[in-house]
C-alpha positions in Angstrom: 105.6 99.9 33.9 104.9 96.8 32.7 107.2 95.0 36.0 105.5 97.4 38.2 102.2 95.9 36.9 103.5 92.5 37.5 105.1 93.2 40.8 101.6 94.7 41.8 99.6 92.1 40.6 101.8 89.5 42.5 101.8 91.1 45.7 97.6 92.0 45.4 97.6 87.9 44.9 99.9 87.0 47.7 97.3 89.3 50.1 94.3 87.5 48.9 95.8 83.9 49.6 96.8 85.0 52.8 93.8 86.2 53.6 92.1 82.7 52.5 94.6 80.7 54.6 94.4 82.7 57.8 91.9 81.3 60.3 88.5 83.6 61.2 89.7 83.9 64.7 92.9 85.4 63.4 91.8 87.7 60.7 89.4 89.6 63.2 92.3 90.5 65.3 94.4 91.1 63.1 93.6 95.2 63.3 94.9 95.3 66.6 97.8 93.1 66.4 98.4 95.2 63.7 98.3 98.8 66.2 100.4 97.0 68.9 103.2 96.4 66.8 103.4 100.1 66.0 102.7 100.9 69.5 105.2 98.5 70.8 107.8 99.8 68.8 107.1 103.6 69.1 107.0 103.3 72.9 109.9 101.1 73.4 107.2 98.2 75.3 109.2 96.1 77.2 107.1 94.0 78.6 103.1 93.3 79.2 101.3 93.4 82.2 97.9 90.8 81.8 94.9 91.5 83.8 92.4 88.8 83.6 94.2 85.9 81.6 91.6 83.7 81.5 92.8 80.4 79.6 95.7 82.7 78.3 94.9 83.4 74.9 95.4 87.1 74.9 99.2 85.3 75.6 99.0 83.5 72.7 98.0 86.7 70.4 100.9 88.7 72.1 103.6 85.6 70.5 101.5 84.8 67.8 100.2 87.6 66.1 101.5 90.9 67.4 105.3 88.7 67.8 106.3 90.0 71.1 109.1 88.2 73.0 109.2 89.9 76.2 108.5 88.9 79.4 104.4 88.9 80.1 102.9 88.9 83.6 99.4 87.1 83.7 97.1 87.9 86.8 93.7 84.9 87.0 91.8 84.5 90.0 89.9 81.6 88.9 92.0 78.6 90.8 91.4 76.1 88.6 92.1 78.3 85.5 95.2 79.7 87.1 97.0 76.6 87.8 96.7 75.1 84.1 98.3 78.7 83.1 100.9 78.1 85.5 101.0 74.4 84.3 101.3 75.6 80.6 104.0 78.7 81.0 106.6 75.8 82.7 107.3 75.5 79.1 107.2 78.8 78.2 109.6 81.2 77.8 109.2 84.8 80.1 105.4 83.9 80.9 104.9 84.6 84.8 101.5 83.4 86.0 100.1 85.5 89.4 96.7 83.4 90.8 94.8 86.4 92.1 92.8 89.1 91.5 94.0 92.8 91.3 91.8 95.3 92.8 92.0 98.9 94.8 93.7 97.3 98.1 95.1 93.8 99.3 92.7 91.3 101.0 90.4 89.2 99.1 86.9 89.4 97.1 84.0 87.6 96.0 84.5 86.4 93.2 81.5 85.3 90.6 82.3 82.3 88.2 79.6 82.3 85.2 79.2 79.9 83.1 81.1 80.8 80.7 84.4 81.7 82.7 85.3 84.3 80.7 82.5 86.5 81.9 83.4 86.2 85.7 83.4 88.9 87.8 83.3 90.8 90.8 80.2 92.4 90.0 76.6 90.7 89.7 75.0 90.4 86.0 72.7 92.8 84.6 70.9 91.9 81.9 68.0 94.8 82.3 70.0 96.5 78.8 70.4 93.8 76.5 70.2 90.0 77.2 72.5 89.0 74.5 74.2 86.8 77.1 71.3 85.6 79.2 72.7 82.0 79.2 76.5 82.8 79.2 76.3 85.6 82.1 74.7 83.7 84.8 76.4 83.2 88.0 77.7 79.6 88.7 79.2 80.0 91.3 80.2 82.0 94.2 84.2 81.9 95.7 86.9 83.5 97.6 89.7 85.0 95.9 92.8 87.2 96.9 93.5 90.4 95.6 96.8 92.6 95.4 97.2 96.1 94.6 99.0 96.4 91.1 101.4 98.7 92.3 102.3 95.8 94.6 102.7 93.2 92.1 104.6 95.3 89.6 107.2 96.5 92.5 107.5 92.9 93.0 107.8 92.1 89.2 110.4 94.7 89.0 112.6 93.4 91.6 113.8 90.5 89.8 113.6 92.0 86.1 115.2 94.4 84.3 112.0 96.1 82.8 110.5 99.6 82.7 107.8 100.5 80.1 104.7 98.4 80.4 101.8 97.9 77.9 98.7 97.1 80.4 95.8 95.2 79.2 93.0 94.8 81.6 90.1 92.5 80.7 88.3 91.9 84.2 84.5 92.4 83.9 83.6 95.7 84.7 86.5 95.4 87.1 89.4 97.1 85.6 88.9 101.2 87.4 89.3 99.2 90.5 92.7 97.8 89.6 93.9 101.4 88.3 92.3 102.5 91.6 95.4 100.3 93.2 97.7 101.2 90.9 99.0 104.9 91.2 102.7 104.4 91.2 102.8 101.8 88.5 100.4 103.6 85.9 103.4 105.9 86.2 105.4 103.5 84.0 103.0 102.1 81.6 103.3 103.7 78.1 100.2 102.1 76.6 97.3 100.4 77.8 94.0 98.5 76.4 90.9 98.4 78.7 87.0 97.1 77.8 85.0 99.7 77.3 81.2 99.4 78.3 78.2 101.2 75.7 75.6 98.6 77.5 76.1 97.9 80.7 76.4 93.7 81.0 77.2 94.0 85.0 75.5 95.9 87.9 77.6 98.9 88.6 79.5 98.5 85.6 81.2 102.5 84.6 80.2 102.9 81.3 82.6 104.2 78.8 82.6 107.9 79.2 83.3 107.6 83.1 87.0 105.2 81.9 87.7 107.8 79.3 87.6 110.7 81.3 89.4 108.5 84.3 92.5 107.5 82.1 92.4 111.0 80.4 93.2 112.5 83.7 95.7 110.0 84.3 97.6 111.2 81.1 96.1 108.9 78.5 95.1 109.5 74.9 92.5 107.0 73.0 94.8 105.4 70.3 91.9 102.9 68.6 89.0 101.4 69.3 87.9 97.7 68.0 84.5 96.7 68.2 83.9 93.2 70.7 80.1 92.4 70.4 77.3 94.2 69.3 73.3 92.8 70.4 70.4 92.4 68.0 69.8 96.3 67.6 73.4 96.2 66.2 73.9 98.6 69.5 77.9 98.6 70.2 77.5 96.7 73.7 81.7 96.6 74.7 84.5 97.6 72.5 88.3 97.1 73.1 90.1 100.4 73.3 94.0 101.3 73.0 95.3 104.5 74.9 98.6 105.7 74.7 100.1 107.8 77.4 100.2 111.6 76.4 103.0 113.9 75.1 105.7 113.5 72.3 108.4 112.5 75.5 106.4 109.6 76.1 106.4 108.5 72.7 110.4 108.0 72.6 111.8 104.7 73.1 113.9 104.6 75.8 
Protein backbone atom coordinates (compact mmCIF):
# COMPACT_ATOMS: atom_id res chain seq x y z
CA UNK A 1 0.00 0.00 0.00
CA UNK A 2 2.34 2.12 1.12
CA UNK A 3 4.54 1.89 -2.67
CA UNK A 4 1.29 2.19 -4.30
CA UNK A 5 0.82 5.53 -2.31
CA UNK A 6 4.20 6.56 -3.34
CA UNK A 7 3.94 5.42 -6.96
CA UNK A 8 0.56 7.44 -7.04
CA UNK A 9 1.82 10.37 -5.58
CA UNK A 10 4.80 10.46 -8.03
CA UNK A 11 2.92 10.01 -10.99
CA UNK A 12 -0.09 12.74 -9.70
CA UNK A 13 3.25 15.16 -9.47
CA UNK A 14 4.86 14.26 -12.77
CA UNK A 15 1.08 15.33 -14.40
CA UNK A 16 1.07 18.57 -12.56
CA UNK A 17 4.66 19.59 -13.82
CA UNK A 18 3.77 18.70 -17.04
CA UNK A 19 0.98 20.48 -17.08
CA UNK A 20 3.06 23.76 -15.83
CA UNK A 21 5.67 23.23 -18.57
CA UNK A 22 3.36 22.73 -21.47
CA UNK A 23 2.66 25.90 -23.48
CA UNK A 24 -1.27 27.40 -23.44
CA UNK A 25 -1.37 26.85 -27.10
CA UNK A 26 -0.60 23.24 -26.47
CA UNK A 27 -2.56 22.30 -23.50
CA UNK A 28 -5.95 23.48 -25.29
CA UNK A 29 -5.35 20.97 -27.91
CA UNK A 30 -4.30 18.61 -26.29
CA UNK A 31 -8.12 16.88 -26.07
CA UNK A 32 -7.98 16.29 -29.59
CA UNK A 33 -4.53 15.23 -30.20
CA UNK A 34 -5.44 13.05 -27.54
CA UNK A 35 -8.83 11.48 -29.76
CA UNK A 36 -6.68 11.27 -32.94
CA UNK A 37 -4.27 9.11 -31.61
CA UNK A 38 -6.96 6.66 -30.69
CA UNK A 39 -8.64 7.28 -33.84
CA UNK A 40 -5.49 6.95 -35.88
CA UNK A 41 -4.74 3.80 -34.45
CA UNK A 42 -8.20 2.17 -34.39
CA UNK A 43 -8.75 3.01 -38.09
CA UNK A 44 -5.39 2.07 -39.36
CA UNK A 45 -4.91 6.23 -40.66
CA UNK A 46 -2.37 6.14 -43.08
CA UNK A 47 -2.11 9.30 -44.14
CA UNK A 48 -3.98 12.94 -43.81
CA UNK A 49 -5.53 14.77 -46.30
CA UNK A 50 -5.30 18.94 -45.21
CA UNK A 51 -7.86 21.22 -46.45
CA UNK A 52 -7.14 24.78 -45.84
CA UNK A 53 -3.42 24.78 -44.42
CA UNK A 54 -3.06 28.06 -43.85
CA UNK A 55 0.54 28.73 -42.47
CA UNK A 56 0.62 24.95 -41.72
CA UNK A 57 0.11 24.63 -38.23
CA UNK A 58 -2.55 21.98 -38.20
CA UNK A 59 0.92 20.16 -39.76
CA UNK A 60 2.78 20.94 -37.04
CA UNK A 61 0.04 19.54 -34.35
CA UNK A 62 -0.23 16.31 -36.58
CA UNK A 63 4.07 15.68 -35.82
CA UNK A 64 4.01 17.49 -32.78
CA UNK A 65 1.28 16.54 -30.71
CA UNK A 66 -0.92 13.78 -32.10
CA UNK A 67 2.98 12.15 -33.48
CA UNK A 68 1.92 11.13 -36.82
CA UNK A 69 4.66 10.22 -39.39
CA UNK A 70 2.74 9.69 -42.47
CA UNK A 71 2.58 11.33 -45.47
CA UNK A 72 0.17 14.68 -45.16
CA UNK A 73 -1.29 16.41 -48.21
CA UNK A 74 -1.83 20.17 -47.62
CA UNK A 75 -4.32 22.10 -50.03
CA UNK A 76 -3.87 26.55 -49.63
CA UNK A 77 -5.06 28.77 -52.12
CA UNK A 78 -3.69 31.85 -50.73
CA UNK A 79 -0.43 32.22 -53.19
CA UNK A 80 1.73 33.82 -51.07
CA UNK A 81 0.84 31.44 -48.12
CA UNK A 82 1.18 28.40 -50.31
CA UNK A 83 4.57 29.00 -51.56
CA UNK A 84 6.22 29.49 -47.99
CA UNK A 85 4.48 25.98 -47.17
CA UNK A 86 6.00 24.63 -50.12
CA UNK A 87 9.18 26.54 -49.18
CA UNK A 88 9.10 24.99 -45.62
CA UNK A 89 8.05 21.14 -46.50
CA UNK A 90 11.53 21.09 -48.85
CA UNK A 91 12.77 20.10 -45.49
CA UNK A 92 10.19 18.11 -44.48
CA UNK A 93 9.68 14.73 -44.53
CA UNK A 94 6.20 13.21 -46.45
CA UNK A 95 4.67 16.92 -46.48
CA UNK A 96 3.11 17.48 -50.04
CA UNK A 97 1.94 21.08 -50.50
CA UNK A 98 -1.14 21.56 -53.38
CA UNK A 99 -1.54 25.66 -54.08
CA UNK A 100 -5.31 25.62 -54.81
CA UNK A 101 -8.50 25.56 -53.55
CA UNK A 102 -10.77 22.36 -53.53
CA UNK A 103 -14.30 22.85 -54.34
CA UNK A 104 -17.44 20.87 -56.09
CA UNK A 105 -15.72 21.00 -59.80
CA UNK A 106 -12.39 22.14 -61.47
CA UNK A 107 -11.98 25.80 -62.69
CA UNK A 108 -11.29 28.51 -60.44
CA UNK A 109 -13.10 30.85 -57.67
CA UNK A 110 -13.10 34.06 -56.04
CA UNK A 111 -11.31 33.96 -53.44
CA UNK A 112 -11.63 36.55 -50.31
CA UNK A 113 -8.41 37.31 -48.29
CA UNK A 114 -9.43 38.98 -44.80
CA UNK A 115 -7.30 40.44 -42.76
CA UNK A 116 -6.58 37.97 -40.80
CA UNK A 117 -5.73 35.18 -43.53
CA UNK A 118 -6.97 32.63 -41.57
CA UNK A 119 -10.53 33.72 -42.05
CA UNK A 120 -10.48 33.80 -45.94
CA UNK A 121 -13.05 32.46 -47.84
CA UNK A 122 -15.14 31.99 -50.69
CA UNK A 123 -18.07 33.33 -49.04
CA UNK A 124 -18.64 37.10 -48.04
CA UNK A 125 -18.62 37.99 -44.14
CA UNK A 126 -21.67 38.19 -42.06
CA UNK A 127 -21.50 39.75 -39.05
CA UNK A 128 -25.53 40.42 -38.65
CA UNK A 129 -25.18 37.23 -35.63
CA UNK A 130 -22.40 38.17 -33.64
CA UNK A 131 -19.54 40.60 -34.44
CA UNK A 132 -16.95 39.04 -32.38
CA UNK A 133 -14.66 39.32 -35.44
CA UNK A 134 -15.64 42.67 -36.87
CA UNK A 135 -11.99 43.67 -37.35
CA UNK A 136 -10.48 40.23 -38.21
CA UNK A 137 -13.43 39.20 -40.82
CA UNK A 138 -13.22 41.97 -43.16
CA UNK A 139 -12.43 41.43 -46.73
CA UNK A 140 -8.90 42.69 -47.83
CA UNK A 141 -8.85 41.64 -50.75
CA UNK A 142 -10.39 40.05 -53.64
CA UNK A 143 -8.33 37.21 -56.07
CA UNK A 144 -8.43 34.41 -58.41
CA UNK A 145 -7.73 31.06 -57.37
CA UNK A 146 -7.90 27.47 -58.93
CA UNK A 147 -9.85 24.86 -57.63
CA UNK A 148 -9.72 20.92 -58.09
CA UNK A 149 -12.18 18.41 -57.28
CA UNK A 150 -10.82 16.24 -54.29
CA UNK A 151 -11.48 13.15 -55.84
CA UNK A 152 -9.14 14.52 -58.43
CA UNK A 153 -6.29 15.37 -56.22
CA UNK A 154 -6.52 12.22 -54.09
CA UNK A 155 -6.55 9.87 -57.53
CA UNK A 156 -3.48 11.88 -58.21
CA UNK A 157 -2.03 11.47 -54.64
CA UNK A 158 -2.66 7.85 -54.97
CA UNK A 159 -0.83 7.30 -58.03
CA UNK A 160 2.51 7.80 -56.70
CA UNK A 161 1.85 6.49 -53.00
CA UNK A 162 1.13 3.49 -51.51
CA UNK A 163 -1.81 4.84 -49.20
CA UNK A 164 -5.45 3.91 -48.61
CA UNK A 165 -7.30 5.12 -45.36
CA UNK A 166 -7.34 8.88 -45.07
CA UNK A 167 -8.18 11.11 -42.03
CA UNK A 168 -9.65 14.39 -43.76
CA UNK A 169 -9.57 17.61 -42.07
CA UNK A 170 -11.27 20.42 -43.74
CA UNK A 171 -10.92 23.99 -42.31
CA UNK A 172 -12.01 26.30 -45.31
CA UNK A 173 -14.54 28.91 -44.12
CA UNK A 174 -17.84 27.79 -44.56
CA UNK A 175 -16.45 26.11 -47.58
CA UNK A 176 -15.86 22.53 -46.73
CA UNK A 177 -19.80 20.86 -48.15
CA UNK A 178 -18.48 22.13 -51.35
CA UNK A 179 -15.25 20.11 -51.31
CA UNK A 180 -17.25 16.93 -50.10
CA UNK A 181 -19.67 18.04 -52.87
CA UNK A 182 -16.37 17.13 -55.27
CA UNK A 183 -15.42 14.38 -53.52
CA UNK A 184 -17.66 11.28 -53.95
CA UNK A 185 -15.21 8.57 -54.79
CA UNK A 186 -12.53 9.65 -52.35
CA UNK A 187 -14.89 10.06 -49.22
CA UNK A 188 -15.16 6.40 -50.01
CA UNK A 189 -11.68 5.82 -48.47
CA UNK A 190 -11.50 8.21 -45.69
CA UNK A 191 -11.99 6.53 -42.23
CA UNK A 192 -12.27 9.66 -40.20
CA UNK A 193 -12.72 13.08 -40.72
CA UNK A 194 -12.80 16.71 -38.73
CA UNK A 195 -14.82 19.51 -40.29
CA UNK A 196 -15.87 23.21 -38.51
CA UNK A 197 -19.03 23.21 -37.49
CA UNK A 198 -21.03 26.55 -37.62
CA UNK A 199 -23.75 27.50 -34.32
CA UNK A 200 -23.52 31.35 -35.57
CA UNK A 201 -23.20 31.88 -38.88
CA UNK A 202 -19.69 34.09 -39.46
CA UNK A 203 -20.16 34.00 -43.43
CA UNK A 204 -23.18 34.65 -45.77
CA UNK A 205 -24.55 31.32 -46.80
CA UNK A 206 -22.57 29.62 -44.34
CA UNK A 207 -24.71 25.76 -43.55
CA UNK A 208 -25.01 25.76 -40.08
CA UNK A 209 -24.21 22.72 -38.21
CA UNK A 210 -27.28 20.63 -38.40
CA UNK A 211 -27.27 20.80 -42.32
CA UNK A 212 -23.14 19.10 -42.15
CA UNK A 213 -24.34 16.66 -39.64
CA UNK A 214 -27.10 15.26 -41.39
CA UNK A 215 -24.85 15.65 -44.82
CA UNK A 216 -21.85 13.45 -43.47
CA UNK A 217 -24.45 11.19 -41.68
CA UNK A 218 -25.82 10.18 -44.93
CA UNK A 219 -22.47 9.72 -46.26
CA UNK A 220 -21.79 7.06 -43.52
CA UNK A 221 -20.31 9.20 -40.71
CA UNK A 222 -20.74 9.06 -37.02
CA UNK A 223 -19.94 12.27 -34.71
CA UNK A 224 -16.84 11.02 -32.59
CA UNK A 225 -16.16 14.55 -30.48
CA UNK A 226 -16.68 17.75 -30.53
CA UNK A 227 -14.10 20.68 -29.25
CA UNK A 228 -15.26 23.99 -28.69
CA UNK A 229 -13.21 26.85 -31.13
CA UNK A 230 -14.72 30.30 -30.04
CA UNK A 231 -17.53 31.30 -28.18
CA UNK A 232 -18.88 35.49 -28.46
CA UNK A 233 -19.75 37.68 -25.50
CA UNK A 234 -23.13 35.77 -24.72
CA UNK A 235 -20.85 32.71 -24.19
CA UNK A 236 -23.04 31.47 -27.38
CA UNK A 237 -20.88 28.42 -29.03
CA UNK A 238 -20.19 30.33 -32.41
CA UNK A 239 -17.86 27.25 -34.37
CA UNK A 240 -16.81 24.13 -32.84
CA UNK A 241 -14.32 21.43 -34.31
CA UNK A 242 -15.97 18.20 -34.74
CA UNK A 243 -14.43 14.45 -35.28
CA UNK A 244 -16.65 11.81 -37.23
CA UNK A 245 -15.66 8.48 -37.75
CA UNK A 246 -17.03 6.46 -40.69
CA UNK A 247 -19.88 4.05 -39.51
CA UNK A 248 -19.84 0.23 -38.73
CA UNK A 249 -17.57 -2.16 -36.70
CA UNK A 250 -15.80 -3.14 -40.41
CA UNK A 251 -14.70 0.25 -40.71
CA UNK A 252 -13.21 0.30 -37.45
CA UNK A 253 -10.49 -2.56 -38.32
CA UNK A 254 -7.12 -1.59 -39.34
CA UNK A 255 -6.33 -2.82 -42.41
Amino acid sequence: MARYAVTYGLEKAGRRLAARLTPPWRAKDRPLASLLRAVFARRGIDCVVDVGANRGQYYRFLRYQVGFKGPVASFEPIPELAADLADRARFESEWYVFPCALGAAPGSVLLNVMARHSFSSVLAPDHSRTDAFATKNVVERVIEVPTRTLDDAWAEFTRTRRVARPYLKLDTQGYDLEVLAGAPRALADVQALQTELSFQPLYVGMPDWRRSVDTLAAAGFEVASLFPVTLDAEQRLIEADCVFVRSGREASAAS
